[in-house]
C-alpha positions as CSV (number, residue, x, y, z in Angstrom):
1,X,110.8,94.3,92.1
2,X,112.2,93.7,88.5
3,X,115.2,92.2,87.1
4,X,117.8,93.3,84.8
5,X,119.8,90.6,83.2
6,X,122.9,92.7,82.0
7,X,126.9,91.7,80.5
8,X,129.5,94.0,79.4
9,X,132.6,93.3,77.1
10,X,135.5,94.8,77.8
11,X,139.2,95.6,76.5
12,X,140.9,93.0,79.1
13,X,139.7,90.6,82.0
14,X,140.9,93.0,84.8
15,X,138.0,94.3,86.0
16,X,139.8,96.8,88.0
17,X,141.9,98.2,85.3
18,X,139.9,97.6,82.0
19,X,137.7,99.8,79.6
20,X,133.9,99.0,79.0
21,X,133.6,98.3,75.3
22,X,129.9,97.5,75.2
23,X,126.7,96.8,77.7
24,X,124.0,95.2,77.2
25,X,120.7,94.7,79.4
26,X,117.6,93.0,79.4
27,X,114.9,93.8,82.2
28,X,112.9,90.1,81.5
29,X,109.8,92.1,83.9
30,X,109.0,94.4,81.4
31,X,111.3,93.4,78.5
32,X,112.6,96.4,77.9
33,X,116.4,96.5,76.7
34,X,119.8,98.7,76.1
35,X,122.4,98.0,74.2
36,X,125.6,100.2,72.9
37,X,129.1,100.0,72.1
38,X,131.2,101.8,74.5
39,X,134.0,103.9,73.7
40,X,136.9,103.0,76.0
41,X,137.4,105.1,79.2
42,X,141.0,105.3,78.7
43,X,140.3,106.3,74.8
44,X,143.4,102.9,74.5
45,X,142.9,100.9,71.2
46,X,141.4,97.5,72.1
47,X,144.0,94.5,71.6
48,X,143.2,92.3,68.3
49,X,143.3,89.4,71.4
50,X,139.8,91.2,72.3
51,X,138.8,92.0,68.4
52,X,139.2,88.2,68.1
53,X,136.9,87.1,71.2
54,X,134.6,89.8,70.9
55,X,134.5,90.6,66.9
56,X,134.8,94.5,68.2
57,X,137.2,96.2,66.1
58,X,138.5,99.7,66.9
59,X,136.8,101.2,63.8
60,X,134.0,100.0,65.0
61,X,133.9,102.3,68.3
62,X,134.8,104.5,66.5
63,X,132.1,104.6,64.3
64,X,129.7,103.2,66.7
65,X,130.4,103.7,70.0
66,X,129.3,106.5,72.1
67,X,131.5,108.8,74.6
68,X,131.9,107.2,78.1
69,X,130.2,110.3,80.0
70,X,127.3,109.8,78.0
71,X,126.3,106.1,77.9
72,X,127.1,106.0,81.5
73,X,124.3,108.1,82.0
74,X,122.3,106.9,79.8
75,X,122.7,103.5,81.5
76,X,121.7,104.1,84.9
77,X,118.7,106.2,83.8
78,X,117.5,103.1,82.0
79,X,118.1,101.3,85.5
80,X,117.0,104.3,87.7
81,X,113.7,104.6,85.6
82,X,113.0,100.4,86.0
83,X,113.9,101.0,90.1
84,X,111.4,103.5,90.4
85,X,108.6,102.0,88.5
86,X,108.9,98.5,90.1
87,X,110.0,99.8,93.6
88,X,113.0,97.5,93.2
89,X,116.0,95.9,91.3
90,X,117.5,93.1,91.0
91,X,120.9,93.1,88.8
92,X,121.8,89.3,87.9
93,X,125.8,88.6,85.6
94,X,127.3,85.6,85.1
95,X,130.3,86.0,87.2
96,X,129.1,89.3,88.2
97,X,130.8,89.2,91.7
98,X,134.2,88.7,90.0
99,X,133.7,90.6,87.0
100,X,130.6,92.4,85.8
101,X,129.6,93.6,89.5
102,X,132.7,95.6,89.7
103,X,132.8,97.3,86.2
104,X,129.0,98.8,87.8
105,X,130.8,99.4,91.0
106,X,133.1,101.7,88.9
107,X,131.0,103.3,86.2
108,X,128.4,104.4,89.3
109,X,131.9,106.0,91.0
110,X,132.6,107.8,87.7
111,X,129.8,108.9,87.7
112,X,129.9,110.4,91.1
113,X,133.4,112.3,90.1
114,X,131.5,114.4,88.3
115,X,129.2,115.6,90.7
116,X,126.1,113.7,90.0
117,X,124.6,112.0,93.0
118,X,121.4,111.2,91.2
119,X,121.9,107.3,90.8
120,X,122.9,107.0,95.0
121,X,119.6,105.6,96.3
122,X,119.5,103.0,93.4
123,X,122.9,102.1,93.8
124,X,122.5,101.3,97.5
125,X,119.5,99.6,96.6
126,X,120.2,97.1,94.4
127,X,120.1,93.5,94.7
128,X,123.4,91.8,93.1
129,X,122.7,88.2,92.0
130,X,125.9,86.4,90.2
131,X,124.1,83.4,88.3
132,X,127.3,81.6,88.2
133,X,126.6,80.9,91.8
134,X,123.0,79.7,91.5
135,X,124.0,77.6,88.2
136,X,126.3,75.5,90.8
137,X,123.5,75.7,93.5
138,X,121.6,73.7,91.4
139,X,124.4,71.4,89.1
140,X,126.9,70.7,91.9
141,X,128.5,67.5,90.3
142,X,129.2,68.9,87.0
143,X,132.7,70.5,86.9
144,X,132.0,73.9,84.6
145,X,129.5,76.1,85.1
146,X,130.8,79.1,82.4
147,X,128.0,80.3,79.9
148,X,128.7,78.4,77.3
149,X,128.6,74.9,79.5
150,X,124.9,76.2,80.7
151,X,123.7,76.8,77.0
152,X,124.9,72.9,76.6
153,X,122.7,71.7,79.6
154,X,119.8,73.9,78.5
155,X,120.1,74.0,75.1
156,X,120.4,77.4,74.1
157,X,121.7,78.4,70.9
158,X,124.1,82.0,71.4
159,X,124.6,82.9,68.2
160,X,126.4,86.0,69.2
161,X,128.6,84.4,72.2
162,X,130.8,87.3,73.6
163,X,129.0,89.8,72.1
164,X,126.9,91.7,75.0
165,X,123.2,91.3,73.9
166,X,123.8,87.5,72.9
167,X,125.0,86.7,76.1
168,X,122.7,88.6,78.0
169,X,119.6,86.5,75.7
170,X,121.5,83.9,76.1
171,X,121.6,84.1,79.9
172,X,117.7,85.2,80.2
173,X,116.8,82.2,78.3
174,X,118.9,80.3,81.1
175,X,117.9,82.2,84.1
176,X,114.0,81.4,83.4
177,X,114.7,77.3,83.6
178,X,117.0,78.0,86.8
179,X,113.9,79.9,88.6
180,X,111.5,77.2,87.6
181,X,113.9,75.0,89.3
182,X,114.5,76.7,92.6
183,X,110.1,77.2,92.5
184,X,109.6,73.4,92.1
185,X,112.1,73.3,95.6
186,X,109.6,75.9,97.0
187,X,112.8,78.7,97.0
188,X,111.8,82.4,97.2
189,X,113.4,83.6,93.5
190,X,112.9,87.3,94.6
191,X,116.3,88.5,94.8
192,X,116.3,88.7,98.4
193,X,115.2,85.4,98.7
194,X,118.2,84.3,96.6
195,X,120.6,86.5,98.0
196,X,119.4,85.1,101.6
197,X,119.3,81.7,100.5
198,X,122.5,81.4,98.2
199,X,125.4,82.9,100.6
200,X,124.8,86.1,98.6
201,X,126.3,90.0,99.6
């Protein structure tokens, strides 16, 4: 089974509402990667409250970023194509049960709306691991457990915070010293071991 470290920026922090603005993914088994800018769903003009946390600038998905139908697609092929050849996969987002989870949730039923069914068995199949969660598994006195906290404790530089491929290096970086950890306490780190041992869905 492989793992896919992934993040996505958006236009707001509604993850019910908002656009996709730009994924990135790393699978840390084979370290193969994706990466695009996004343009937004809804075709809306990002906020400058969004260019100013993200540095993502409308011209620049204009210029930049590809048609929603597309990278969609192109997304879950990358995923469907590391499923297949590892027989497994495990997705793993910082706060992916409140936020990242749910922007997959929707792209896969987008996807479906237009009559492709091909992603189905790896949808049902995949393994959702929020690392927020293990993070205070493992550092239950300290009081924040965001990304930028965890680069602290482990001393990661993310030199492109908030920006999809920095925090997804960012967070594979982190996610190798949190599976040494749960090893040394004889924990299964598969991500059915984690999702049975870490009250996961």
């Amino acid at each position: 089974m492989a793992t896919v470290i992934y993040d996505f920026e958006t236009s707001g922090l509604n993850p019910h509402t908002e656009d996709i603005i730009e994924i990135g993914a790393n699978c840390i088994t084979n370290g193969v990667q994706f990466q695009s800018l996004v343009i937004p769903l809804s075709k809306k003009a990002i906020s400058s409250k969004i260019t100013e946390i993200t540095g993502i600038t409308n011209e620049l998905l204009k210029r930049e970023g590809v048609k929603t139908e597309k990278i969609f697609i192109n997304f879950f092929d990358y995923l469907n194509h590391i499923y297949k050849e590892y027989d497994g996969l495990t997705m793993v987002a910082h706060n992916g049960m409140q936020f990242d989870d749910i922007f997959l949730r929707r792209m896969h039923r987008y996807i479906q709306t237009t009559g492709n069914n091909n992603y189905d068995e790896l949808f049902q199949n995949i393994i959702f691991i929020d690392s927020l969660m293990v993070c205070r598994y493992i550092h239950p006195s300290r009081k924040y457990h965001n990304m930028r906290e965890m680069c602290m404790v482990y001393n990661v530089k993310n030199k492109q915070a908030h920006r999809a491929m920095g925090d997804v290096n960012a967070l594979s970086t982190i996610w190798v010293y949190l599976m040494n950890y749960l090893k040394q306490l004889k924990i299964d780190v598969s991500g059915e071991g984690l999702r049975s041992s870490l009250y996961y869905y």
